[in-house]
C-alpha positions as CSV (number, residue, x, y, z in Angstrom):
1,X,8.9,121.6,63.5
2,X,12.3,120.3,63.5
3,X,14.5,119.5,65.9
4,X,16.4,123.1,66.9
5,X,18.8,124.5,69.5
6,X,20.2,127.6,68.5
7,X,22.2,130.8,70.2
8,X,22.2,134.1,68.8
9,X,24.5,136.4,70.4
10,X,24.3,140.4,69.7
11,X,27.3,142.1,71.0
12,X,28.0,145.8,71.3
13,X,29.3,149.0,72.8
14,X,27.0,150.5,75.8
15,X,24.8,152.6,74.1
16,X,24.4,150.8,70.7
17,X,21.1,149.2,71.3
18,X,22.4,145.8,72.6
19,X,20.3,144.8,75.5
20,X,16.7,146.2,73.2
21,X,17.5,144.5,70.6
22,X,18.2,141.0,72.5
23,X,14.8,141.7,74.5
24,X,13.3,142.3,71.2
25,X,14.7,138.9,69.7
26,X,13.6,137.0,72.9
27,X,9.9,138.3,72.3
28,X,9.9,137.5,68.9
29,X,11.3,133.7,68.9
30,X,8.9,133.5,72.2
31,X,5.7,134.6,69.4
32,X,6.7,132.3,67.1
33,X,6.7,129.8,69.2
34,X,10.0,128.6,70.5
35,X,11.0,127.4,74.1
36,X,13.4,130.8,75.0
37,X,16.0,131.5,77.5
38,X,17.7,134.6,77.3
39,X,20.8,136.8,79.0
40,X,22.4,139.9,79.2
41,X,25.9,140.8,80.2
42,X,26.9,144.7,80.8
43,X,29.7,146.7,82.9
44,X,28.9,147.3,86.5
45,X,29.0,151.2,85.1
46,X,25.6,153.2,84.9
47,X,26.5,154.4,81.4
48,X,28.6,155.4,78.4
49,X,31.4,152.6,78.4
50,X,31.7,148.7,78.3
51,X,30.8,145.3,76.5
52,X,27.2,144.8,76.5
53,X,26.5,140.8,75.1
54,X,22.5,139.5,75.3
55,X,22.4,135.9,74.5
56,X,19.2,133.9,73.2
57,X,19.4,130.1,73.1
58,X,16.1,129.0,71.8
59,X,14.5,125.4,70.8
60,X,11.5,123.2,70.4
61,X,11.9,121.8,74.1
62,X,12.3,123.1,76.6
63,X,15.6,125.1,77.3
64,X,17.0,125.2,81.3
65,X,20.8,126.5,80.2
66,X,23.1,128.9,78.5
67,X,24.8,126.9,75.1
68,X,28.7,126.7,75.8
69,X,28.8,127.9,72.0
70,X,27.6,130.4,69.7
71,X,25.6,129.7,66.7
72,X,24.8,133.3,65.0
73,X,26.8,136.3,66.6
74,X,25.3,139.8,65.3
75,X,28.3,142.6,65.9
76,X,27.1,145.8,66.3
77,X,30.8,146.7,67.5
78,X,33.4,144.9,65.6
79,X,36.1,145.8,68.6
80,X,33.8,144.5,71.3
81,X,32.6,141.1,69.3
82,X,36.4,139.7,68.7
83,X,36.1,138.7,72.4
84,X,33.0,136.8,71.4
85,X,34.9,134.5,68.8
86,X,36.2,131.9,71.3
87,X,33.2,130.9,72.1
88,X,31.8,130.7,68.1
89,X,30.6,127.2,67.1
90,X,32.8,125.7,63.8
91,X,30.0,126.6,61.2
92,X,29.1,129.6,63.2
93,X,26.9,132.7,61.2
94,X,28.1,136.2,61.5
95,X,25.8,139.8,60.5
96,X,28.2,142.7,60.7
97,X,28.3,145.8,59.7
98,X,30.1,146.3,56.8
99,X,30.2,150.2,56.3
100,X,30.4,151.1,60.1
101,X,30.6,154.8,60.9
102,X,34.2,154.5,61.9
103,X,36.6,152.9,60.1
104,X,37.7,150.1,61.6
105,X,41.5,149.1,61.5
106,X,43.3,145.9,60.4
107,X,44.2,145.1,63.7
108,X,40.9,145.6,65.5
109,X,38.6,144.1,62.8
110,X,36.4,141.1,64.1
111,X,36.9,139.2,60.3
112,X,40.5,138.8,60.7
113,X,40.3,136.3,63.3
114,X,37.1,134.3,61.5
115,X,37.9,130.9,60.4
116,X,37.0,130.4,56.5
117,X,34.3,127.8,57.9
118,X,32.5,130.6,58.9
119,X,29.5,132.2,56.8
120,X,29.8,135.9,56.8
121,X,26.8,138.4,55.8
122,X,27.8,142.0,55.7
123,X,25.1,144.5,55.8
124,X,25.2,148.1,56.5
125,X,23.6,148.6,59.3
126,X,23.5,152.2,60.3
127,X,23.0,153.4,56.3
128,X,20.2,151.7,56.1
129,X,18.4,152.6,59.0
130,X,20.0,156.5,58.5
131,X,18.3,155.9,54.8
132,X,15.2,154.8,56.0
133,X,14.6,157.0,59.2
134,X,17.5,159.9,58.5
135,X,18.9,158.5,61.9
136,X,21.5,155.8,62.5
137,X,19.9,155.0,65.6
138,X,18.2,152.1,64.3
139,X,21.3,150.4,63.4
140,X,20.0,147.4,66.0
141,X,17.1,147.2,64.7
142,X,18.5,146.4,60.8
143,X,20.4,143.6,62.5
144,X,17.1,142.3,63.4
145,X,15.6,142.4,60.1
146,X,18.8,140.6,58.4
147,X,18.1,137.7,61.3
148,X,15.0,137.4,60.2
149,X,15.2,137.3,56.8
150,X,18.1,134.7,57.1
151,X,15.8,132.2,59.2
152,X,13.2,132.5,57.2
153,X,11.3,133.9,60.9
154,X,7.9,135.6,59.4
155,X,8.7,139.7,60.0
156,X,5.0,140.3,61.3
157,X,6.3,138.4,64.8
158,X,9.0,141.2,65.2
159,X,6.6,143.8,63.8
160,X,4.2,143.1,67.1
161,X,6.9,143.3,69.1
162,X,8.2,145.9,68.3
163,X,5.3,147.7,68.0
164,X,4.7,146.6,71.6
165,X,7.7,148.0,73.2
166,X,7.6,150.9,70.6
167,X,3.6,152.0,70.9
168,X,3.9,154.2,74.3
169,X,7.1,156.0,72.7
170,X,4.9,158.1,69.9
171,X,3.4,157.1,66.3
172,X,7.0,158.8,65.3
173,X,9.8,156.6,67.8
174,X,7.4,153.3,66.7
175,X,7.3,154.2,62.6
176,X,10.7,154.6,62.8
177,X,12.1,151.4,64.2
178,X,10.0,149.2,62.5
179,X,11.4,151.4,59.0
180,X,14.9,150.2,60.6
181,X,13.9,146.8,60.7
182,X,12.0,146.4,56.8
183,X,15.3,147.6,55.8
184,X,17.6,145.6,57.0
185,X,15.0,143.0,56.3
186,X,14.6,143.6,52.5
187,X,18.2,144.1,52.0
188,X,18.9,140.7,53.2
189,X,16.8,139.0,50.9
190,X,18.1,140.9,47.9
191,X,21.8,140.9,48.4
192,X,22.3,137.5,50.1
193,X,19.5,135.2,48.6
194,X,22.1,132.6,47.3
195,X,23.4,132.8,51.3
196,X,20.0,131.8,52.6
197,X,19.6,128.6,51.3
198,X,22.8,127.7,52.9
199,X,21.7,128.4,56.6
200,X,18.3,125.9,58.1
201,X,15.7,127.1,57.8
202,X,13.4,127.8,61.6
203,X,10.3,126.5,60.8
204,X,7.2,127.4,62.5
205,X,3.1,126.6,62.0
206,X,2.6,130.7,62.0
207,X,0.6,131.2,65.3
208,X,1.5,132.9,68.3
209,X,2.8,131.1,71.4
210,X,0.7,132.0,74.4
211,X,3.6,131.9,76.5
212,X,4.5,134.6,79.0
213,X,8.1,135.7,78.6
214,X,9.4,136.6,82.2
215,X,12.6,137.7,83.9
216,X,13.6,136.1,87.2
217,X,12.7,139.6,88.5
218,X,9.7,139.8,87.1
219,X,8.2,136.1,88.1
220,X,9.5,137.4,91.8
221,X,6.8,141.0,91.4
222,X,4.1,138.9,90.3
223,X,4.8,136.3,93.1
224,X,4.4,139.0,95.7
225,X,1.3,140.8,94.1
226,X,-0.2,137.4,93.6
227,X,0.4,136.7,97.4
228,X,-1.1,139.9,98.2
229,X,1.8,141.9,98.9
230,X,0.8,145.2,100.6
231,X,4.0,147.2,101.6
232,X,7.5,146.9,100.2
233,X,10.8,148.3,101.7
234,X,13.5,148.3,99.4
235,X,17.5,150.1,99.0
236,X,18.6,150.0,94.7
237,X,21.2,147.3,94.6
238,X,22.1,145.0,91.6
239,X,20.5,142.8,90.9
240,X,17.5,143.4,93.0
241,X,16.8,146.7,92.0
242,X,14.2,145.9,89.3
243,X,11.9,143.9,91.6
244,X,11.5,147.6,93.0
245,X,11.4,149.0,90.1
246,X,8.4,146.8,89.0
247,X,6.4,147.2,91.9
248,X,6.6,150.8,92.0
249,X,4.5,150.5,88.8
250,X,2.1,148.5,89.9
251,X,1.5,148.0,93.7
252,X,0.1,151.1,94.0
253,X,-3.2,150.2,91.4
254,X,-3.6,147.7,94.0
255,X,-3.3,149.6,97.1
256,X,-0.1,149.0,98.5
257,X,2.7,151.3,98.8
258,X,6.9,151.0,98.1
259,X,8.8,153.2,100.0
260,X,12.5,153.4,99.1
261,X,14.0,153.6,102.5
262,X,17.8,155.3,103.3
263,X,19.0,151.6,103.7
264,X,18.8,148.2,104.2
265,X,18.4,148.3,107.7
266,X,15.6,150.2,107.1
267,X,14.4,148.3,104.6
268,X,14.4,145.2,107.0
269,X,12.6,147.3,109.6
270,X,10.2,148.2,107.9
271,X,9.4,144.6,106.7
272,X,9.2,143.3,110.4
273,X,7.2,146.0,111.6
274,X,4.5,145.6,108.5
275,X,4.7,141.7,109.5
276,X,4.3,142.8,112.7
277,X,1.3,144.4,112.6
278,X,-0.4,142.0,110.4
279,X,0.3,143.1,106.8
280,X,2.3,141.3,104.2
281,X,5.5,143.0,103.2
282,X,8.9,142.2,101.5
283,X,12.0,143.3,100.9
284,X,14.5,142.3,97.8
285,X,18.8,143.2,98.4
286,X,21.9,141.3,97.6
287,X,25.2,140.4,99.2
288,X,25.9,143.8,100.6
289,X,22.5,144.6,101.8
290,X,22.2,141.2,103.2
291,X,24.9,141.5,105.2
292,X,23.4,145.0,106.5
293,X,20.2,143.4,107.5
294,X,21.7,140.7,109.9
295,X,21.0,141.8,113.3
296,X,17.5,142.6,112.5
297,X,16.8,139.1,110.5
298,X,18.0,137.4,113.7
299,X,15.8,139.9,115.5
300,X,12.8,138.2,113.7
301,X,14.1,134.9,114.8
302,X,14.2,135.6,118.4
303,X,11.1,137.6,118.0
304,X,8.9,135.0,116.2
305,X,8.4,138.0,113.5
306,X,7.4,136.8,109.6
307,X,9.8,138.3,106.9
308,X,10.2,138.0,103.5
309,X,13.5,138.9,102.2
310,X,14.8,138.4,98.3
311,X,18.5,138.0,98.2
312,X,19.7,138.4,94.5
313,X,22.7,137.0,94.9
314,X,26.4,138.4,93.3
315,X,29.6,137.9,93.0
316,X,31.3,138.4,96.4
317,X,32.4,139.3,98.4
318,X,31.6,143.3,99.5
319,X,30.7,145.4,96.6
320,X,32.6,142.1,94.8
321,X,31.6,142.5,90.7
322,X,27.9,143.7,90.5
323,X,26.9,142.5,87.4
324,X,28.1,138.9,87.7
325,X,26.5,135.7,88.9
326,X,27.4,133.7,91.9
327,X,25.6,131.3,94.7
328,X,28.2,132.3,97.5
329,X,25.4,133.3,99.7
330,X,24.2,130.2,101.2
331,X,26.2,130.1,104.2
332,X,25.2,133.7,105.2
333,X,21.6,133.1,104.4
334,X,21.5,129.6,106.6
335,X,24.0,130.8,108.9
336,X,24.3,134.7,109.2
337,X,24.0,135.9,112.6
338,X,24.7,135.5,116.2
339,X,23.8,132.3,117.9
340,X,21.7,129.9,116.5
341,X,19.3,131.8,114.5
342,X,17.9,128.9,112.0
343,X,15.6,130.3,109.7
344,X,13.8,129.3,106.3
345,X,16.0,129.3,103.1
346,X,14.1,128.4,99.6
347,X,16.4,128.5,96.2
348,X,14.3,128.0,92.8
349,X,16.1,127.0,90.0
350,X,13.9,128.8,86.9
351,X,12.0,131.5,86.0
352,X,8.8,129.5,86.9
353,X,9.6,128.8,90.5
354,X,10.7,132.4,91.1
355,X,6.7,133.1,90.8
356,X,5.7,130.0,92.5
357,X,8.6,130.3,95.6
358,X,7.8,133.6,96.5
359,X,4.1,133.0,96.5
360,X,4.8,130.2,99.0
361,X,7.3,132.6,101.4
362,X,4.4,134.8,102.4
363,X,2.5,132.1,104.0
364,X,5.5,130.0,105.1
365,X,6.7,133.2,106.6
366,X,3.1,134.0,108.5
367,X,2.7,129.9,109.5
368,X,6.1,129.4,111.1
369,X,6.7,133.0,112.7
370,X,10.1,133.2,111.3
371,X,12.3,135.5,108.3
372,X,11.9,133.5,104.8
373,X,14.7,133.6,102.5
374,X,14.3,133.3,98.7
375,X,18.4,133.2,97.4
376,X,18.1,133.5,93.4
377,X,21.3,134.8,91.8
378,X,21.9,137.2,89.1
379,X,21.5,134.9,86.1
380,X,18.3,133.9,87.5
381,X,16.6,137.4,88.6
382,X,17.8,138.5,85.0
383,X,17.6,135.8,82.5
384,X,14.2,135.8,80.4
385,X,12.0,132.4,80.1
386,X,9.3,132.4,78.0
387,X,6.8,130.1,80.7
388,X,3.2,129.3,80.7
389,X,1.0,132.2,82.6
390,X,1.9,132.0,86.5
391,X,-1.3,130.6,88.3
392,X,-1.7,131.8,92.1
393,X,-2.3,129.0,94.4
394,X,-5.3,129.6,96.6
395,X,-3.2,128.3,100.0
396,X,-0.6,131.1,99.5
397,X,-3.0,133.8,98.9
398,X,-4.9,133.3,102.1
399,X,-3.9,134.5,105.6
400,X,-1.4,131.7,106.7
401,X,-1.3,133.2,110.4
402,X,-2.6,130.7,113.7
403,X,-4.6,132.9,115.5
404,X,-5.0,131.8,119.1
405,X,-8.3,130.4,120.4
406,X,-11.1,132.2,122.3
407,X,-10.8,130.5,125.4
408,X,-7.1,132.2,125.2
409,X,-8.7,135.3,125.6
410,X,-7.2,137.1,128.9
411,X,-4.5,134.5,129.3
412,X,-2.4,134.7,126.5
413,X,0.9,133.9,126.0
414,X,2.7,134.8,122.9
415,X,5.3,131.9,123.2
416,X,3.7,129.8,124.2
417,X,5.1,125.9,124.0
418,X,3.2,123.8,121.7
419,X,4.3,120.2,120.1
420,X,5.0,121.7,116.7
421,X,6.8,124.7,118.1
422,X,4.4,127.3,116.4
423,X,2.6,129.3,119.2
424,X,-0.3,130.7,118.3
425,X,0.2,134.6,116.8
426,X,-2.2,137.8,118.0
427,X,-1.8,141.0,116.1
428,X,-1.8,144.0,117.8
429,X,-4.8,145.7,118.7
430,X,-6.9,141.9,119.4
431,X,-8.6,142.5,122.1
432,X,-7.9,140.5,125.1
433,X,-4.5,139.6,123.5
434,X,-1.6,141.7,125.2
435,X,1.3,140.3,124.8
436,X,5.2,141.5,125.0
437,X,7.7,140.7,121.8
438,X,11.8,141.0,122.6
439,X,14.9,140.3,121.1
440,X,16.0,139.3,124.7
441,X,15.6,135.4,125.6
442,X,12.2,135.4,127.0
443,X,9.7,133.7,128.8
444,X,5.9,132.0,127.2
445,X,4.7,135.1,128.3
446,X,7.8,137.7,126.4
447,X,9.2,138.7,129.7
448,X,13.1,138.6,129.5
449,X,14.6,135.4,131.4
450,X,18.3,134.2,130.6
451,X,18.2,131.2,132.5
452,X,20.5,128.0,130.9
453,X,17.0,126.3,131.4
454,X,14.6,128.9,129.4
455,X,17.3,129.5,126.8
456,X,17.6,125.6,126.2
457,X,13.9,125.3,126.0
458,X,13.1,128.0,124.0
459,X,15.6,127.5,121.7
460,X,14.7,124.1,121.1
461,X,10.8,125.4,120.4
462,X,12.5,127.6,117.8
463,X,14.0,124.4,116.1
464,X,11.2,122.1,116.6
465,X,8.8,124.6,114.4
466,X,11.4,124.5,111.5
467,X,11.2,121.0,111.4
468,X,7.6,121.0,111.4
469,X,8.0,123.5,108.4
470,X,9.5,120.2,106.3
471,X,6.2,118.9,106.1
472,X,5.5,121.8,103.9
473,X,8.5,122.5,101.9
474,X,9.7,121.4,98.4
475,X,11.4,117.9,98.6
476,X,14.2,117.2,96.8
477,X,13.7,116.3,93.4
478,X,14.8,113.1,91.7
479,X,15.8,112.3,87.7
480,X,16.9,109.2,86.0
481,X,17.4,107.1,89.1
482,X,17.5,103.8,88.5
483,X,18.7,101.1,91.0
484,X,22.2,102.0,92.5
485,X,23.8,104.2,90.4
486,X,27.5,105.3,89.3
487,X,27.8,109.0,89.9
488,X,24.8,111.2,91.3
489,X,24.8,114.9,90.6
490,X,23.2,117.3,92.9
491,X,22.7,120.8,91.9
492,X,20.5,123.9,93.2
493,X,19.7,127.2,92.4
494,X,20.2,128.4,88.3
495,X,23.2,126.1,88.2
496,X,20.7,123.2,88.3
497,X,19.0,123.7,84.5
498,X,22.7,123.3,83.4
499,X,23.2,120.1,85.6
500,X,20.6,118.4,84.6
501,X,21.3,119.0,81.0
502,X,24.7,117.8,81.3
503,X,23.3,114.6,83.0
504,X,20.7,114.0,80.1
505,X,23.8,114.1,77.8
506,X,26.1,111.3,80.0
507,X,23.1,109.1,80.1
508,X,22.9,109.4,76.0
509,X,26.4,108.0,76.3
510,X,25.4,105.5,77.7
511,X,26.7,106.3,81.7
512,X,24.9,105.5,84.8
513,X,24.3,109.0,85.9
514,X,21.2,110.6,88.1
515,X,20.0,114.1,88.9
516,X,18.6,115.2,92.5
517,X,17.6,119.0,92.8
518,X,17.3,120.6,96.0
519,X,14.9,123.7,96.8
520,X,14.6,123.7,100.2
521,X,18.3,124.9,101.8
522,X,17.4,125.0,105.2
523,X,15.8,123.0,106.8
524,X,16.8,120.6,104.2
525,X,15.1,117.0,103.7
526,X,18.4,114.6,105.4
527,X,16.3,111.6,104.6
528,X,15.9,112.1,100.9
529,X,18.7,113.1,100.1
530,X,21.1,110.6,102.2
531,X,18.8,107.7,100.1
532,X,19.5,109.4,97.4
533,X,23.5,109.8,98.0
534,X,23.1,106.0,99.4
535,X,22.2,104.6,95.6
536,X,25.5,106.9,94.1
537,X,29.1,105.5,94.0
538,X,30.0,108.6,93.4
539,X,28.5,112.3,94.3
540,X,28.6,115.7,92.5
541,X,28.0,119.2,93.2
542,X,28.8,121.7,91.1
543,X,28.4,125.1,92.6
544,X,29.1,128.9,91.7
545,X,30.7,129.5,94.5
546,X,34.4,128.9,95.5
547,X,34.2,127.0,98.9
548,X,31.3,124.5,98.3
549,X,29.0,125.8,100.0
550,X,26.3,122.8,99.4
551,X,28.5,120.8,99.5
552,X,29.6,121.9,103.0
553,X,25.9,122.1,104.3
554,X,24.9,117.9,103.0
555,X,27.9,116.4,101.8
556,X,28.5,114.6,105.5
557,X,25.1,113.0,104.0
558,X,26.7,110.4,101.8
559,X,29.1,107.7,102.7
560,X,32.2,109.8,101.5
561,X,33.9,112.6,100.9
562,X,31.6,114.3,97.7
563,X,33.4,115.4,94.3
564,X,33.1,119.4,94.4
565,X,32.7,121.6,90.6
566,X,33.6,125.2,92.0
567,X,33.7,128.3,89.9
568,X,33.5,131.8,90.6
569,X,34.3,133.3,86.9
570,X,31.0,135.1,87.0
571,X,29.4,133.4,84.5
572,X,26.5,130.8,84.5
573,X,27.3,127.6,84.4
574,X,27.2,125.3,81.2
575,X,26.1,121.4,80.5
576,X,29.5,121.1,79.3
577,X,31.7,121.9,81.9
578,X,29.5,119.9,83.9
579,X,29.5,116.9,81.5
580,X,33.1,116.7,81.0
581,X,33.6,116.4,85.0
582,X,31.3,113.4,84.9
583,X,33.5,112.2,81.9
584,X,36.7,112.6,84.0
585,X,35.1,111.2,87.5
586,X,34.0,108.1,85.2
């Protein structure tokens, strides 16, 4: 195969099959055998209005970011796709439809704003699936087959996907689509042959790719059911909502239960008193919610209670724009709360350590007696990756608890002060184990006591077993250091595939540019990353956020002030934004 990096946008109006087909795309470059990475965009609007745009970058290696450009745009919605041409690469390939349903004026017509470099293929979209199926419905799916045909992509890998998605619809809804699709298909190849030997060619060996392709959401579900999730407590909120909606499916089969609870309070309460009582449980929110479930996630804190919360972070802040992506969470998920309520805050940067990071939360949770926080953001929960099949790790699938000892038996106390901080944990109903849990400042024992003395002494405990929790967490992740170097680049969360990208790309010019990637927010690893800040001139952090949030949390690490990328335009971040600030910095 050779080299290829390619991004196929489909753009539409809400309800002309945008976001399926795109899904349907991702499946079918994933089958024959391309590294994928796809995205949807949509109006914060239930239905019947709005720009829907799903973009599928796809190569043979492996792909970590959006493209800042646009190789193929299919325009279901000639209106909607002229705000797609900015972003159209110089030799850019268009599919429209060229006998729409609606004529489409001078003024609003997408080609009118094409430059001649362009290659256009018109196809009629909605006659031919109308002519094949009596419907125009499968308008989306023609625009498939005309991709196909022009790549030279086999049409049995979209045949099995579709049929996939299609199969549980009816014999009828499944003939149908795939009729859509031969048609668009065929008509390609006999009205734009001359056209196709024009555009490269995506070559492939003809075997399926034993890939998984998952969502952000979806790696988070499995996670959880791989850690033995048995109760989850959720409130619908974009873009969290889906985890919920994916283990309503399927935690049931396996003997738990998801209750959709009046809010996020509830939601939270529910969580700490499953952990409570021994069972694993979990909740998923975003910004909004979050900010709901305060009181009670310092509650857990105080308490020594495990949690497992998912915050799918948004733009902000309040309701803020639903649909968009940001990372301005990090200071409410470190910091949010009265007093010094330091809890656990883990940030994967892919699809892959959605799965593997949420796994780890149940027994980090259980372990250090504390709430867990998992911040993803919205391009990560909803972004596709196709990844190899998630593998559960025995350590996070066993009971992570510290039970206390026999001899305890009688003479228990719940906080009691140990050199790591963790005290050993009862459930209730252990006999020969009463103990008392509070909010209040309490005693080894759980009695109330709000002497400067016990406060100081049990707050350090609280602090000591977070620290011990480092030994355990993800250390920061190093890339192309090399002696001292000119300019570092530190990055977390989904912004980091885009980072590290953009560092790849300085070092091919020939700069002296590093990587680190951090996972674990708080506690973080000070060591690590102040020898890695030590060996940088210079020190990035691009963020999606507008204050710098990481940047605020580690940049008194390095010897100076840090250089700060800050964007809140709701959209993920690209290599080359990031790039040309380590041109302009160099």
């Amino acid at each position: 195969m050779g080299h290829v990096d390619l991004t196929i946008e489909i753009c539409g109006m809400s309800g002309d099959g945008t976001i399926a087909a795109g899904g349907l795309l991702n499946d079918a470059m994933s089958r024959a055998g391309y590294s994928v990475l796809g995205f949807d965009s949509y109006p914060a609007e239930i239905r019947g209005f709005g720009r829907c745009v799903t973009r599928t970058r796809i190569g043979d290696e492996d792909i970590r970011a959006l493209s800042h450009q646009t190789d193929v745009l299919i325009s279901l919605d000639d209106e909607q796709s002229r705000s797609r041409v900015p972003f159209l690469s110089e030799e850019a390939v268009i599919l429209f439809d060229n006998r729409p349903a609606t004529p489409v004026s001078e003024e609003r017509s997408l080609l009118g704003l094409l430059e001649p470099e362009m290659a256009l293929f018109g196809i009629p979209f909605g006659d031919l699936a109308a002519e094949a199926t009596g419907s125009r419905r499968g308008r989306n799916l023609a625009a498939l087959g005309g991709v196909s045909a022009l790549f030279g992509i086999p049409p049995h890998f979209f045949h099995r996907t579709i049929q996939k998605k299609f199969q549980p619809k009816g014999e009828k809804v499944l003939d149908a689509n795939l009729k859509s699709f031969d048609a668009g298909y065929r008509f390609f190849l006999e009205q734009h042959k001359a056209g196709i030997s024009e555009i490269s060619k995506l070559e492939q060996d003809g075997e399926e790719n034993d890939r998984k392709l998952l969502s952000g959401n979806e790696a988070i579900s499995l996670g959880a059911l791989d850690a033995g999730l048995k109760l989850y407590f959720g409130y619908p909120i974009t873009p969290a909502t889906p985890i919920m909606e994916y283990l309503a499916k399927v935690l049931p089969k396996k003997g738990g239960r998801v209750m959709q609870m009046e809010d996020e309070i509830a939601s939270i309460g529910g969580v700490l008193g499953s952990f409570y009582a021994g069972q694993r449980a979990m909740t998923a929110t975003s910004g909004p919610g979050f900010a709901l479930m305060t009181e009670l996630i310092t509650h857990g804190v105080m308490a020594e209670i495990p949690a497992v919360i998912i915050d799918a972070q948004r733009g902000g802040p309040a309701t803020g724009l639903p649909t968009k992506s940001e990372q301005s969470d990090l200071h409410a998920a470190v910091f949010g709360g009265p007093g010094d309520s330091a809890r656990i805050v883990i940030a994967p940067t892919d699809v892959s350590e959605c799965y593997s990071y949420t796994m780890a939360s149940f027994r980090l949770a259980e372990r250090y007696q504390t709430p867990v926080i998992v911040l993803t953001d919205f391009f990560l929960d909803n972004r596709v990756e196709n990844v190899p099949v998630p593998q559960p790790e025995e350590k996070n699938v066993t009971d992570g608890n510290i039970y206390p000892e026999e001899e305890k038996r009688g003479q228990y106390l719940r906080y009691e002060h140990t050199d790591s901080g963790i005290s050993p944990r009862a459930i209730p109903g252990m006999e020969g184990y009463i103990f008392k849990a509070t909010g209040l400042e309490h005693t080894e024992q759980g009695m109330p006591d709000y002497s400067p003395q016990n406060h100081m002494r049990m707050s350090e405990k609280r602090h000591r077993k977070l620290q011990e929790a480092l030994k355990e967490l993800p250390p920061p992740e190093s890339f192309f250091v090399d002696g001292n170097m000119d300019l570092g680049v530190i990055s977390w969360g989904s912004t980091f595939g885009a980072a590290i990208e953009a560092v790849k790309r300085a070092r091919d010019e020939g700069k002296k540019v590093c990587a680190l990637k951090i996972t674990s927010i708080y506690p973080y690893h000070a060591d690590r990353i102040r020898e890695f800040a030590g060996r940088c001139k210079e020190v990035l952090i691009p963020e999606l956020n507008y204050e710098g949030q990481m940047a605020n949390l580690i940049g008194h690490l390095h010897a100076k002030d840090v250089h700060r990328l800050n964007r809140v335009s709701g959209e993920p971040f690209t290599a080359k934004a990031i790039l040309e600030k380590i041109r302009e910095l160099l």
